[in-house]
VMD Tcl script that draws the C-alpha trace (Angstrom):
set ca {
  {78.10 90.84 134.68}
  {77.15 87.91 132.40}
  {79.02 86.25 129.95}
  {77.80 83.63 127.01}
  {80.27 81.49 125.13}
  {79.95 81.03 121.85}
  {82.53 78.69 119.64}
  {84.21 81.18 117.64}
  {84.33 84.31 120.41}
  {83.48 85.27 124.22}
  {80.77 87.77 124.35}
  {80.56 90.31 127.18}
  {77.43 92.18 128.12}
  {75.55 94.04 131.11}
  {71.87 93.51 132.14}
  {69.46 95.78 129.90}
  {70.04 97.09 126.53}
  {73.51 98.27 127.11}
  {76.51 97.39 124.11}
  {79.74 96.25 125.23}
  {83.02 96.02 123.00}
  {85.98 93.23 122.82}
  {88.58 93.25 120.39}
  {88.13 90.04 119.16}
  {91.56 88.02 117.98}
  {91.68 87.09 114.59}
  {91.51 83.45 113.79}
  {94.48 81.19 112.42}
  {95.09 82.44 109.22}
  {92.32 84.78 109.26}
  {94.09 88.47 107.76}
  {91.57 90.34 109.53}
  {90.64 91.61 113.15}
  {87.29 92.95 114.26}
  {85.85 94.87 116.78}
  {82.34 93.63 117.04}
  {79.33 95.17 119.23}
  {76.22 93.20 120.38}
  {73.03 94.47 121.37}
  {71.34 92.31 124.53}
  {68.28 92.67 125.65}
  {65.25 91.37 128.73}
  {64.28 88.23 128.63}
  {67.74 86.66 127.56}
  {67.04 87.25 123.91}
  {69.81 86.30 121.63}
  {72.92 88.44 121.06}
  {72.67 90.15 117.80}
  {75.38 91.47 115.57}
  {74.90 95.48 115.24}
  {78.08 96.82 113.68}
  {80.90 95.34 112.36}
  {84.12 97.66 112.60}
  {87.82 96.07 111.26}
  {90.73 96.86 113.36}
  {93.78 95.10 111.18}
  {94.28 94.21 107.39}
  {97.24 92.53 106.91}
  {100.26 93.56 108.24}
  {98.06 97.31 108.54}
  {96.78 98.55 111.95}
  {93.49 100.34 111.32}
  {93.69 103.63 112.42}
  {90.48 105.96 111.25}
  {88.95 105.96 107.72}
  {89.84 108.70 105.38}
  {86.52 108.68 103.31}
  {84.37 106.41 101.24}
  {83.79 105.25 97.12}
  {81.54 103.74 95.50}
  {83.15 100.47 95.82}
  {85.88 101.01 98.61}
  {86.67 102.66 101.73}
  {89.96 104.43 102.38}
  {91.73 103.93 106.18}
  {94.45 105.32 108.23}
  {96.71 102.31 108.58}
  {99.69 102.03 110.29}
  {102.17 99.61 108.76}
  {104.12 97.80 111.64}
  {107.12 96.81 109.61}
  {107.78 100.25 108.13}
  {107.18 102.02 111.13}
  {104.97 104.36 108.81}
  {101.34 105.35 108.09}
  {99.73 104.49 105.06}
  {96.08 104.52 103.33}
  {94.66 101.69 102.58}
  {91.54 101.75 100.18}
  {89.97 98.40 100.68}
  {87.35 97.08 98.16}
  {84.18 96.01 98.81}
  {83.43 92.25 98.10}
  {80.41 89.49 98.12}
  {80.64 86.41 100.52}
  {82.19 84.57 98.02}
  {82.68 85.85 94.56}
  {84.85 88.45 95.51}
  {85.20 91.46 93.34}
  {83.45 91.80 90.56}
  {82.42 94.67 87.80}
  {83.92 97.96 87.60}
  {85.25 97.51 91.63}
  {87.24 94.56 90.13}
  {88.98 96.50 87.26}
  {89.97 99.24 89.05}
  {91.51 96.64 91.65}
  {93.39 94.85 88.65}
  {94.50 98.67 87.19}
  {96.14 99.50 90.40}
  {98.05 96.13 91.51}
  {99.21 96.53 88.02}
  {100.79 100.08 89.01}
  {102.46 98.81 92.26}
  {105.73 100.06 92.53}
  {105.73 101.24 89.00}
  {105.14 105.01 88.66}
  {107.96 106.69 90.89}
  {107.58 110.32 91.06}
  {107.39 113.00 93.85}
  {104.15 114.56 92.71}
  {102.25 111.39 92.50}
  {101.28 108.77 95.86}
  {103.11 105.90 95.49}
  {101.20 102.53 95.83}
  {103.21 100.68 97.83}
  {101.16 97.10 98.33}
  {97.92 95.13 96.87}
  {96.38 91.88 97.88}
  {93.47 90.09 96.93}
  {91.47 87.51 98.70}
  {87.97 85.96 98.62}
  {86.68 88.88 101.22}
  {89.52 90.99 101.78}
  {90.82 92.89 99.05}
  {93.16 96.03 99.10}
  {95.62 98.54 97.83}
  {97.91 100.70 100.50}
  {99.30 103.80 99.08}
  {101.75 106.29 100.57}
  {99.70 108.46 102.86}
  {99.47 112.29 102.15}
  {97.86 113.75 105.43}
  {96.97 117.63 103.82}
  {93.66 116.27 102.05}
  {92.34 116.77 98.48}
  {92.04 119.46 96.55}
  {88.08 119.38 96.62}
  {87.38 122.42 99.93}
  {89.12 124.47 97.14}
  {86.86 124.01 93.99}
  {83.22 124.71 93.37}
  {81.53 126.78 95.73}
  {85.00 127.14 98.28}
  {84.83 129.89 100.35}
  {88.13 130.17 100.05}
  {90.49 130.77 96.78}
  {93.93 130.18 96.75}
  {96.81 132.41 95.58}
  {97.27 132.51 92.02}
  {100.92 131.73 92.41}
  {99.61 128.20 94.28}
  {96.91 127.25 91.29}
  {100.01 127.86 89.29}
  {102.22 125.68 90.83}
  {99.67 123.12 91.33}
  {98.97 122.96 87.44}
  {102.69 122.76 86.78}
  {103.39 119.62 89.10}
  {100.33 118.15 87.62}
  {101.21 118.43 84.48}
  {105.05 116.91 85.06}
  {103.16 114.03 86.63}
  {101.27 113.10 84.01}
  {103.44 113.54 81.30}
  {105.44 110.65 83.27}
  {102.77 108.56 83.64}
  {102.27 109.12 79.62}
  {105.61 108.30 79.29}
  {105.07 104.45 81.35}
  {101.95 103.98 79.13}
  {99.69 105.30 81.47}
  {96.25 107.37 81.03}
  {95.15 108.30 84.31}
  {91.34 109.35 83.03}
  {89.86 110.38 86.41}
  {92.14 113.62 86.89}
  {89.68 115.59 89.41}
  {90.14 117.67 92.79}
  {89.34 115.15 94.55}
  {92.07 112.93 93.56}
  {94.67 115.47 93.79}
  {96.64 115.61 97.73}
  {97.44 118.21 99.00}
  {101.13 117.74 101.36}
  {101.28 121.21 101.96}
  {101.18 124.53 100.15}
  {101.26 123.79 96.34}
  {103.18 120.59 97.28}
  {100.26 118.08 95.37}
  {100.39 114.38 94.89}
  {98.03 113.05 92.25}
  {96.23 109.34 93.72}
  {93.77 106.78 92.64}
  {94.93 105.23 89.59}
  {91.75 102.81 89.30}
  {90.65 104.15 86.09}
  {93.42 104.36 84.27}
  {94.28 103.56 81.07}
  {97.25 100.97 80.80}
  {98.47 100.60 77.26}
  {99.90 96.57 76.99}
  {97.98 95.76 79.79}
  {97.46 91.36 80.47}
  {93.98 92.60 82.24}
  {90.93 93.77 80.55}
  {90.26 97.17 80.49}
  {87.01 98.90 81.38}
  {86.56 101.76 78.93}
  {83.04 103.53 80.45}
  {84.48 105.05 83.25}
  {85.42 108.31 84.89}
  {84.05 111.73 86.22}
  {81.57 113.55 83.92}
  {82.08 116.93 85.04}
  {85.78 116.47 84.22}
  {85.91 114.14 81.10}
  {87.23 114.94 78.06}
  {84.74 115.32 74.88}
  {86.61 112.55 73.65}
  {85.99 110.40 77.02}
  {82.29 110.93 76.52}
  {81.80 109.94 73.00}
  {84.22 106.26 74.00}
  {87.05 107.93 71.39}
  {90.35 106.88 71.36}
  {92.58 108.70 74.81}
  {95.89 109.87 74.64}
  {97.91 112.28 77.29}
  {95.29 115.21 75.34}
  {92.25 113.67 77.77}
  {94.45 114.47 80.70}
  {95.48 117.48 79.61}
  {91.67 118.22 79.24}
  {90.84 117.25 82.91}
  {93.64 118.76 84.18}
  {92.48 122.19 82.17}
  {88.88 121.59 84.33}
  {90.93 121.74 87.21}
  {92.59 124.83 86.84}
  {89.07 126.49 85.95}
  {87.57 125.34 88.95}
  {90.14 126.60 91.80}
  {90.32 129.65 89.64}
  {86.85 130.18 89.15}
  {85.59 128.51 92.48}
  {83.06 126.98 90.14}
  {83.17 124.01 87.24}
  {83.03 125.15 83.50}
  {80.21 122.29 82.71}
  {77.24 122.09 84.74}
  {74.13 120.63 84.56}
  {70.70 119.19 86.37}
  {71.93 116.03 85.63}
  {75.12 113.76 84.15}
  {73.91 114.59 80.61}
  {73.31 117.84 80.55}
  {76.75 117.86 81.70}
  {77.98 115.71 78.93}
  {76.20 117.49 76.31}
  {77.41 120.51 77.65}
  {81.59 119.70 77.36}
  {81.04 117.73 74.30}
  {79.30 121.02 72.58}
  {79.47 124.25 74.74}
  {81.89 126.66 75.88}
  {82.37 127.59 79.07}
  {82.12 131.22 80.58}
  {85.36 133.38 79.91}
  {87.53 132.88 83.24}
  {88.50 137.08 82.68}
  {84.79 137.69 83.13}
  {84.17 135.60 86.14}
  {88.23 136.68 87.41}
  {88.75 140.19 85.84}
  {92.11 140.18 88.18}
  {92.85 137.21 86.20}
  {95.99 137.81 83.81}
  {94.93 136.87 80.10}
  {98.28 134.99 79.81}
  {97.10 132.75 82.54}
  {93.10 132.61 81.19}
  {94.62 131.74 77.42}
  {96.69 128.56 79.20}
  {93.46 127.01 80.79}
  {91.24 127.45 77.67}
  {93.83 125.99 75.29}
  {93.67 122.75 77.74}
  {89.99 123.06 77.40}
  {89.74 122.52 73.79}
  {86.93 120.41 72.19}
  {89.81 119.26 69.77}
  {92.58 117.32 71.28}
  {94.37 118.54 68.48}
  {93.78 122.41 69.49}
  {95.33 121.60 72.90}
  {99.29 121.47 73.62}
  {101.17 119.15 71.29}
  {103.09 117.73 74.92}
  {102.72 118.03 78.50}
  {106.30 119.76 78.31}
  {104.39 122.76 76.48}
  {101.55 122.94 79.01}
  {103.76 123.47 81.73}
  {106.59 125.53 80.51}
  {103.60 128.10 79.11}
  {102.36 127.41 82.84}
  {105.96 128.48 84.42}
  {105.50 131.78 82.22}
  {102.60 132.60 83.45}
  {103.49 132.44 86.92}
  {106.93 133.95 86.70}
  {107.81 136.05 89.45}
  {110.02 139.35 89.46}
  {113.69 138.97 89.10}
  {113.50 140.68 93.03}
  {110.45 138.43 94.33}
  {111.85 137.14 97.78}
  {110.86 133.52 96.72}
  {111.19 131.52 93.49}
  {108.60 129.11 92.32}
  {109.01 125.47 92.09}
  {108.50 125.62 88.65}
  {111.05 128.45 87.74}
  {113.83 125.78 90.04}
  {112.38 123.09 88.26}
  {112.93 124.41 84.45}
  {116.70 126.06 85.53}
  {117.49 122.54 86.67}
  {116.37 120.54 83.54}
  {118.05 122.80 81.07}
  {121.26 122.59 83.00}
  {123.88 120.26 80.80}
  {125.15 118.22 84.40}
  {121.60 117.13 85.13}
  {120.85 116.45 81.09}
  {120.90 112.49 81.95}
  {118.58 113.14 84.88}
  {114.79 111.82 84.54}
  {111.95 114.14 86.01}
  {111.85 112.70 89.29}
  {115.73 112.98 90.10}
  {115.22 116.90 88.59}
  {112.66 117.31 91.54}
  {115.01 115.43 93.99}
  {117.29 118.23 93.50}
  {114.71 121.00 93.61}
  {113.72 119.94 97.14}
  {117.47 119.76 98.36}
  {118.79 122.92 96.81}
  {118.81 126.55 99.01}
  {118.11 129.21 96.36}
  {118.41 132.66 96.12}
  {118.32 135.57 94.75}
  {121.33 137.79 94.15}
  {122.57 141.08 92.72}
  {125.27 142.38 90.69}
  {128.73 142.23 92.63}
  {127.53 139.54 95.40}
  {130.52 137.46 96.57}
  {129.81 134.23 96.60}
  {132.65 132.46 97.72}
  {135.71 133.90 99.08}
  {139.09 132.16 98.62}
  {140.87 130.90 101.74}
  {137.61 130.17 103.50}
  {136.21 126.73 104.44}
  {132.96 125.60 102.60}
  {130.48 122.54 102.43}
  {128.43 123.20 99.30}
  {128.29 123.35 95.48}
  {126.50 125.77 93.80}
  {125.03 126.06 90.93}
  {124.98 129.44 88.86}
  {121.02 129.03 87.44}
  {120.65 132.20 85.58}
  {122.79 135.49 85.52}
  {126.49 135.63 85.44}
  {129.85 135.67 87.53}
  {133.63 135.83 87.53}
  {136.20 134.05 89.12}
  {138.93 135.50 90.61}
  {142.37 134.91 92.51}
  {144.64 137.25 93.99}
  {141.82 139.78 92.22}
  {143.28 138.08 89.05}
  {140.25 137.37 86.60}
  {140.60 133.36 86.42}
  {137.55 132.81 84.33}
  {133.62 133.64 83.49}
  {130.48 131.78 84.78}
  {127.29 131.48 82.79}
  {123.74 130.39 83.95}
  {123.66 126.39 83.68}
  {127.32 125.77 85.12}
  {128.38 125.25 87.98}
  {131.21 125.62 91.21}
  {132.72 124.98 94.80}
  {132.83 121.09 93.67}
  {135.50 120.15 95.80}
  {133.51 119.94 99.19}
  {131.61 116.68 97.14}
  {134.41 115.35 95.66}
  {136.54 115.26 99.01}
  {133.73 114.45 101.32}
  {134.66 117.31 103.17}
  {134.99 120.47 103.90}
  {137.35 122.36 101.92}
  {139.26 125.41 101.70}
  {138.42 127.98 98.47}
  {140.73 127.94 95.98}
  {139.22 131.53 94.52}
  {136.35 133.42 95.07}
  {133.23 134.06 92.94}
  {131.37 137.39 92.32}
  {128.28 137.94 90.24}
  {128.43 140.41 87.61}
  {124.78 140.49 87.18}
  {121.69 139.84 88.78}
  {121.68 136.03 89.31}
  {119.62 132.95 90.85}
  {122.08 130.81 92.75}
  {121.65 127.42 94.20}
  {123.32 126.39 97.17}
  {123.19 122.44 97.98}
  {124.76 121.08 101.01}
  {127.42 118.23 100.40}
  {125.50 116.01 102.81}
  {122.35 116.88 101.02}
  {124.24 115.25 97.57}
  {125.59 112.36 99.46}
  {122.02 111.53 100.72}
  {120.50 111.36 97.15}
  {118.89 108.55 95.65}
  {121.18 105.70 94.31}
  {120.46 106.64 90.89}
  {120.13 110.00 91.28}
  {123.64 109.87 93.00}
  {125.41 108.04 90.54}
  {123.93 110.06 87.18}
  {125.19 113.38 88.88}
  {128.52 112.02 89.91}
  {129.67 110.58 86.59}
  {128.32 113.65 84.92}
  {130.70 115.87 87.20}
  {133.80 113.68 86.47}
  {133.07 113.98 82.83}
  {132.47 117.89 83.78}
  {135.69 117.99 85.59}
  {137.82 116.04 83.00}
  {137.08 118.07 80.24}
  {137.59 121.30 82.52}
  {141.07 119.48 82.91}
  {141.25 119.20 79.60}
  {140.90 122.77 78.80}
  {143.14 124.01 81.08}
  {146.30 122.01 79.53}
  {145.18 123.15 76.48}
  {145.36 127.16 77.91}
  {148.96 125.96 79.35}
  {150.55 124.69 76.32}
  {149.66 127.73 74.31}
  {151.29 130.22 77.36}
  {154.23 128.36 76.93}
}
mol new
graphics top color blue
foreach p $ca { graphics top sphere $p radius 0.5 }
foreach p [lrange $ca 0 end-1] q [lrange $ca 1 end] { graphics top cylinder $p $q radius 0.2 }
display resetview
């Protein structure tokens, strides 16, 4: 074996046209490592560069690459701090002018976001730096893939129930984004993760909209076969063009095909801007209507003939995918809309409201289920969601539970277990939520404090009504 020095690296290589690899170390300073291969051949011509490959961005350990844009690519990365993978969607760049054009902007649009949208159904960005050749964003990494084997021409569709879900959690993530000035304008399969079941994560933030934004913003941009009329014609955007996008969506994993299609990118402009698409019932005639009416309400040319709010998208969505009172499971969106109408969680923002969801053990339960029996130890709180139950002592009727409140506190507030002090029966047939006291005591700091003031203010007044009762017996 042979070896040739050269001043920046030490190159290693076999007789005949074989390729050899060395990491090579970074240089002082230098953010990146490379793995670099070299082609040699007879008569000792020179060695000549043949692939470049990085191995490290950053504090980020290359791992594999996820896919590729039209201006990045997307890696595996392992951050050595955290201890956790991430992606890391690094933008391409000239020698020396760095970013530039539309690559640029969408750069700008998602450094802007780090660390700002916080919500369990959207993938956090977690870092951004730019240099002259190395720019980047890392976002959490969601390892179940997009949404994209399930739209057009999937051979597989999935459960109705799942489409459902999917267009619920979608449509709660938007509506916060809305809410932090934020248009998201590229809402496609393809930038929708999939964790697991109808667990989704919506990513890539690089065309959004960002109302108040210090950085220009690019205004031609986006997908055309999920666009909004509005989008195509460069009208003003609200949360409606969302809405519209996410409505394509739904068609598509329903359908297995897109609504607007055409030879080209406009045909399939003219086609959203003026045509309707075909009825989902004809293509799905197991489709319920309920469900059909939702996604072509979302699909209106008018942003005005859509929902007024995200809130009404999604609650019509919950409807539509209600299951029986005696389903085995409940839907994410059925735990979801118990837990924001509940009066303890009232000060809770979307994103705690899901924080609970995930914690909570619910069930289903009948008329004359006891719940909790006095003089036995427990570790939970429960909540009664809907139905109702009694509360009894010595089989002496101590009060009445309706859907929304809730009992077995005393676990939390002791940071213990604790004894009953009565038991509780349903009287009809009721969703109950069980959550563990370590569960509550391993919520989020905010999350933690906004429930626990709420139950002393819960408690106090529950106080209060009892002296009240006692004065008037005596």
């Amino acid at each position: 074996m042979r070896t040739h020095a050269t001043p920046a690296k030490l190159l290693i290589h076999d007789s005949g046209y074989r390729f050899s690899w060395k990491s090579l170390p970074s240089r002082a300073g230098d953010r990146v490592g490379r793995m670099q291969r070299y082609d040699w051949g007879y008569n000792d011509r020179p060695w000549r560069p043949v692939q470049v490959m990085q191995t490290r961005i950053g504090k980020y350990v290359l791992k594999r690459k996820l896919g590729t844009g039209a201006s990045s690519v997307v890696w595996l990365a392992h951050d050595e701090f955290s201890g956790c993978d991430v992606a890391v969607k690094c933008y391409e760049t000239g020698e020396a002018t760095g970013l530039s054009g539309t690559a640029r902007a969408q750069f700008l649009n998602e450094t802007a976001l780090v660390g700002r949208l916080r919500h369990p159904h959207i993938a956090a960005i977690l870092d951004a730096s730019i240099e002259e050749k190395n720019s980047y964003i890392v976002t959490e990494f969601v390892p179940g893939g997009c949404l994209d084997v399930f739209g057009q021409d999937a051979t597989t569709l999935l459960p109705l129930a799942e489409v459902v879900e999917i267009g619920f959690k979608c449509a709660g993530a938007l509506d916060y984004a809305y809410r932090n000035d934020v248009i998201h304008r590229d809402i496609k399969p393809a930038n929708i993760l999939r964790v697991e079941g109808s667990n989704v994560k919506i990513a890539d933030f690089g065309a959004a909209f960002i109302r108040n934004a210090e950085s220009t913003q690019i205004m031609d941009i986006g997908t055309p076969s999920y666009a909004a009329p509005e989008q195509a014609q460069g009208r003003s955007l609200t949360h409606h063009s969302d809405m519209f996008s996410l409505g394509v969506v739904l068609y598509e994993l329903l359908a297995r095909r897109r609504p607007f299609r055409g030879v080209d990118n406009n045909e399939v402009l003219r086609k959203l801007v003026s045509d309707d698409p075909e009825p989902l019932t004809r293509l799905r005639p197991d489709l319920p209507r309920s469900l059909a009416d939702i996604v072509v309400r979302a699909m209106q040319k008018n942003p005005a003939d859509r929902y007024l709010t995200w809130t009404d998208f999604a609650l019509d969505l919950a409807r539509a995918g209600g299951l029986s009172l005696y389903s085995q499971d409940i839907a994410d969106s059925e735990k979801f809309t118990a837990l924001k109408s509940c009066p303890l969680l009232a000060d809770l923002g979307d994103s705690e409201i899901w924080e609970f969801v995930a914690i909570g053990k619910w069930s289903r339960a009948p008329a004359h289920h006891v719940v909790v029996r006095e003089g036995e130890t427990g570790n939970s709180m429960f909540l009664l969601a809907s139905g109702e139950a009694k509360v009894t002592l010595s089989s002496r009727l101590l009060n009445l539970l309706s859907a929304g409140e809730w009992f077995g506190e005393q676990p939390y507030v002791h940071g213990r277990p604790v004894a009953h002090q009565a038991s509780v029966q349903t009287t009809t047939d009721s969703v109950l939520v069980e959550f563990k006291r370590e569960a509550l005591e391993n919520l989020g700091d905010r999350s933690k404090q906004r429930f626990t003031l709420a139950l002393l203010r819960s408690l106090a007044e529950r106080l209060s009504l009892s002296n009240v009762r006692i004065s008037r017996m005596g």
